[in-house]
C-alpha positions in Angstrom: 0.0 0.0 0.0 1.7 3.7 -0.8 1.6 6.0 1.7 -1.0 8.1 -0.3 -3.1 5.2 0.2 -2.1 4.8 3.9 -3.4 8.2 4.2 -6.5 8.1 3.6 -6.7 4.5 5.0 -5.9 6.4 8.1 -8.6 9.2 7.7 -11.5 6.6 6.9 -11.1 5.2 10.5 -12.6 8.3 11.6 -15.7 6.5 9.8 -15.3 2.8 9.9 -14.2 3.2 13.5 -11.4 0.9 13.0 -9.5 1.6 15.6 -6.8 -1.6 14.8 -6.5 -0.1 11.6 -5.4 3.3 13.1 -2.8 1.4 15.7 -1.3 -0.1 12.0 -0.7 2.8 10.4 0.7 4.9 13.3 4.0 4.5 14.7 3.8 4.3 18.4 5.8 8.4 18.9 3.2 9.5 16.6 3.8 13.7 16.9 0.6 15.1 16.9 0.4 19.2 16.0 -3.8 19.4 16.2 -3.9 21.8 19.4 -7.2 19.9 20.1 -6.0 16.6 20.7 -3.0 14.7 22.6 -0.1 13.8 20.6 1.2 10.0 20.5 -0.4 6.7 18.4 -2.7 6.3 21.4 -4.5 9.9 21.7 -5.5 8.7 17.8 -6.5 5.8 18.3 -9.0 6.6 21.2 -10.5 9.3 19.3 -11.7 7.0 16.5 -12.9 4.9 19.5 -15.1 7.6 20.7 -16.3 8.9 17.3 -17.5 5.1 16.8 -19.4 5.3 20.0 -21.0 8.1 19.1 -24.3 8.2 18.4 -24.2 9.8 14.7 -21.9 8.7 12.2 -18.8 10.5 11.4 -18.3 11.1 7.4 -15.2 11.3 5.5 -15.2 12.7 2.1 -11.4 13.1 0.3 -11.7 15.4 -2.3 -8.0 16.0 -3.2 -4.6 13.7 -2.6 -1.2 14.7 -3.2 2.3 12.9 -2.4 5.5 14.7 -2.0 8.7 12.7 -0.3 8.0 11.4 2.8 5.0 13.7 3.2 0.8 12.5 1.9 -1.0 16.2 2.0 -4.9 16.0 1.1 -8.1 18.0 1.4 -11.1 16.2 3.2 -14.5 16.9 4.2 -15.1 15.8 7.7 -18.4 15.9 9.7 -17.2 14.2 13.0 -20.2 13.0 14.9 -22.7 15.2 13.4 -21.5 17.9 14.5 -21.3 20.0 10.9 -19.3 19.5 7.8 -15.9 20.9 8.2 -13.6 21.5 5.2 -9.7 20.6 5.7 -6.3 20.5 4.7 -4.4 17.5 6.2 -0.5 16.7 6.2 1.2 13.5 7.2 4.4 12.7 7.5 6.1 9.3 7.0 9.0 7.1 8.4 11.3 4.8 6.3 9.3 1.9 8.0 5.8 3.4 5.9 4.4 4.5 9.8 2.8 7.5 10.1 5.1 10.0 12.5 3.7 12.9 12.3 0.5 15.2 11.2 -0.4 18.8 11.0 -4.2 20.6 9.8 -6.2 23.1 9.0 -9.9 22.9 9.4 -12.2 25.3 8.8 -16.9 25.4 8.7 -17.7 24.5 5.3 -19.6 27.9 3.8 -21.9 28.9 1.1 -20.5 29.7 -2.3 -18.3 32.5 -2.3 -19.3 35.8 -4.3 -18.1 34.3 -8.0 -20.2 31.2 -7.1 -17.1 28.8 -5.9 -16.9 26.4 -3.2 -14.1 25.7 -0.8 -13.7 22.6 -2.6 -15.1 22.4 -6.4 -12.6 22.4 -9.2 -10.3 20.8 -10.8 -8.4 17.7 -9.4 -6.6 16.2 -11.7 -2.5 15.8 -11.3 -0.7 16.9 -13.9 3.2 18.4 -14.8 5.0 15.9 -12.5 7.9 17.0 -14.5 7.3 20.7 -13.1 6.7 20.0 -9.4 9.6 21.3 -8.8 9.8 24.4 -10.5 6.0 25.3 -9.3 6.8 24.8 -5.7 9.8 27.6 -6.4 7.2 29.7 -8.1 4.9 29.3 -5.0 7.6 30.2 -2.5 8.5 33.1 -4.7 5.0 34.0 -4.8 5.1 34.2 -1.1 7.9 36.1 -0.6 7.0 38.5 -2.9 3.5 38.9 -2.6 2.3 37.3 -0.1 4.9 38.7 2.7 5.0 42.0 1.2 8.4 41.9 0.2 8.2 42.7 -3.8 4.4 44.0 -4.0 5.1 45.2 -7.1 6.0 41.7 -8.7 2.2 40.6 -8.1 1.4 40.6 -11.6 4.0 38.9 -12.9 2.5 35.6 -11.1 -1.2 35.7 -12.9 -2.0 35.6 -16.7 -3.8 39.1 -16.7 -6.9 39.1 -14.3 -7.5 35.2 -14.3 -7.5 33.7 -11.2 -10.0 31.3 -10.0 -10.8 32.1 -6.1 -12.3 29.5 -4.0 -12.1 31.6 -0.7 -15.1 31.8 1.0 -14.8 35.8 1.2 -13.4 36.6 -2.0 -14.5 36.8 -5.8 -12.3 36.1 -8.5 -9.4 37.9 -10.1 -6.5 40.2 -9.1 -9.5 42.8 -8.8 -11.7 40.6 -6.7 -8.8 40.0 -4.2 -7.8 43.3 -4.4 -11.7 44.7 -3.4 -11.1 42.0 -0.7 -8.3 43.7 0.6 -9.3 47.1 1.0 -12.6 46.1 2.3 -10.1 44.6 5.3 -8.2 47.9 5.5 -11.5 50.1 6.1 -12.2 47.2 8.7 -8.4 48.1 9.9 -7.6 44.6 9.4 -4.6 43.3 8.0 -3.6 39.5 6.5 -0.2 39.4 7.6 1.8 36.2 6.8 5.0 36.3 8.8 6.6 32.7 8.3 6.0 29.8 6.0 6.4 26.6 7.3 6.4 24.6 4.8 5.6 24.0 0.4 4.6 20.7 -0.4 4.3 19.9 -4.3 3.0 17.4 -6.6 2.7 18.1 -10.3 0.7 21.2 -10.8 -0.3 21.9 -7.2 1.1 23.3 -4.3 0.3 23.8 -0.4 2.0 26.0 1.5 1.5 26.4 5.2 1.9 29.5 6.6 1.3 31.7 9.9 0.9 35.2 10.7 -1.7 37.6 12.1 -5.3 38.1 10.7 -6.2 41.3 12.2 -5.5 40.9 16.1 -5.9 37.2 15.9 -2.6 34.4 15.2 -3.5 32.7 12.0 -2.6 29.5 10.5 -2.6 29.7 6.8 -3.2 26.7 4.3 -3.1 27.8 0.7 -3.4 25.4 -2.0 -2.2 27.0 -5.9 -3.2 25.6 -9.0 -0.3 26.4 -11.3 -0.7 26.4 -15.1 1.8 27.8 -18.1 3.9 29.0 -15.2 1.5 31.3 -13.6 -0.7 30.8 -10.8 -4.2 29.8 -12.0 -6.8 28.6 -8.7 -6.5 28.7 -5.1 -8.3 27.3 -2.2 -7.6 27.8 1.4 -8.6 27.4 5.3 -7.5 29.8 7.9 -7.7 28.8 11.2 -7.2 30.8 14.2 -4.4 29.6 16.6 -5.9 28.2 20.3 -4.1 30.1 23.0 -1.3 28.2 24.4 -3.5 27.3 27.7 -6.1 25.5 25.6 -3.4 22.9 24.1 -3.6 19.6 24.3 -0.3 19.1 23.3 2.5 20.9 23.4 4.1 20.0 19.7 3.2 23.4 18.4 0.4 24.0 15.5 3.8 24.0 13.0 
């Protein structure tokens, strides 16, 4: 079984409530950086006890799988226990012995469609331009750098063909102009999207997720941003931002990154 597969082998228990199959495909020091639950292979493993006790089903919906090195990063629908879909960004690291050692997320209420009629999750998701992974995640962390950290603001249009860019934000319309309405509406609000560190750009083909934190007005944000990269520019996004528990409320003290 590939560790894609292993993945979402490993999500599905949420569902199935196969709690042997979790304890399989977790290594026993299992790091752990959701701030709502405890870190190690057990913490897991009793969660998908509890959500199989529970008296409505939990539902698992994978809408997007990538591989990258040791790392499986996909976006899921979850609705654990009834309790309302959420829409999220998953990462999950892997040991030479195919265990699972380590996962960080993003999860955010799944919303109506945005103001150009997109989802958080509809779109393409097909994999294509393995040949360019490389070369897109280097246009992604440029893109960052540039834009998104407010190094080179200037550079911005260099990364879009014209005003196409597909915008599955929940907030947000499409197009340079949309994100740019977007942003001064934020500014009259004097609120600022401030991304101070990225973490980390997984690739695959003609996708890339980078994981990011910084501020969102007065609040510390963790940002997932997944780019759809075509003819060298970037083409779709989708994302969850997720506010960061105070340090008091964690259940583990891994960190969020």
């Amino acid at each position: 079984m590939s560790n894609l597969n292993k993945a979402l082998a490993l999500i599905n228990t949420f569902a199935t409530g196969d709690a042997d199959k979790a304890s399989e495909l977790l290594d026993e020091n299992y790091i752990q950086h959701n701030l709502a639950y405890g870190t190690g292979r057990n913490a897991f493993v009793e969660s998908v006890k509890f959500l199989a006790s529970a008296p409505v089903k939990t539902t698992v919906d994978n809408i997007r799988a990538f591989e990258d090195g040791d790392k499986v990063f996909l976006q899921t629908v979850y609705n654990f226990a009834g309790a309302g879909e959420q829409v999220a960004f998953d990462v999950f690291r892997f040991n030479e012995a195919g265990k699972i050692v380590e996962h960080w997320d993003n999860l955010a209420k799944k919303a109506p469609q945005n103001p150009s009629g997109r989802t958080q999750i509809d779109g393409p998701t097909e994999i294509t331009d393995i040949d360019k992974t490389e070369a897109n995640r280097e246009l992604v962390k440029n893109f960052l750098f540039d834009v998104m950290q407010g190094n080179h603001p200037e550079k911005t249009p260099e990364y879009f063909e014209g005003d196409v860019y597909l915008q599955h934000n929940t907030g947000i319309a499409d197009g340079l102009s949309g994100l740019g309405t977007a942003l001064e509406e934020l500014a009259k609000q004097n609120i600022q999207m401030v991304y101070d560190k990225v973490h980390q750009v997984l690739a695959q083909g003609n996708y890339a997720l980078a994981i990011s934190e910084g501020t969102l007005g007065n609040a510390k944000t963790a940002y997932y941003d997944l780019w759809r990269i075509e003819n060298g520019k970037i083409k779709e996004h989708w994302d969850v931002m997720e506010t960061i528990a105070d340090k008091k409320d964690w259940q583990n003290q891994n960190g969020k990154f």
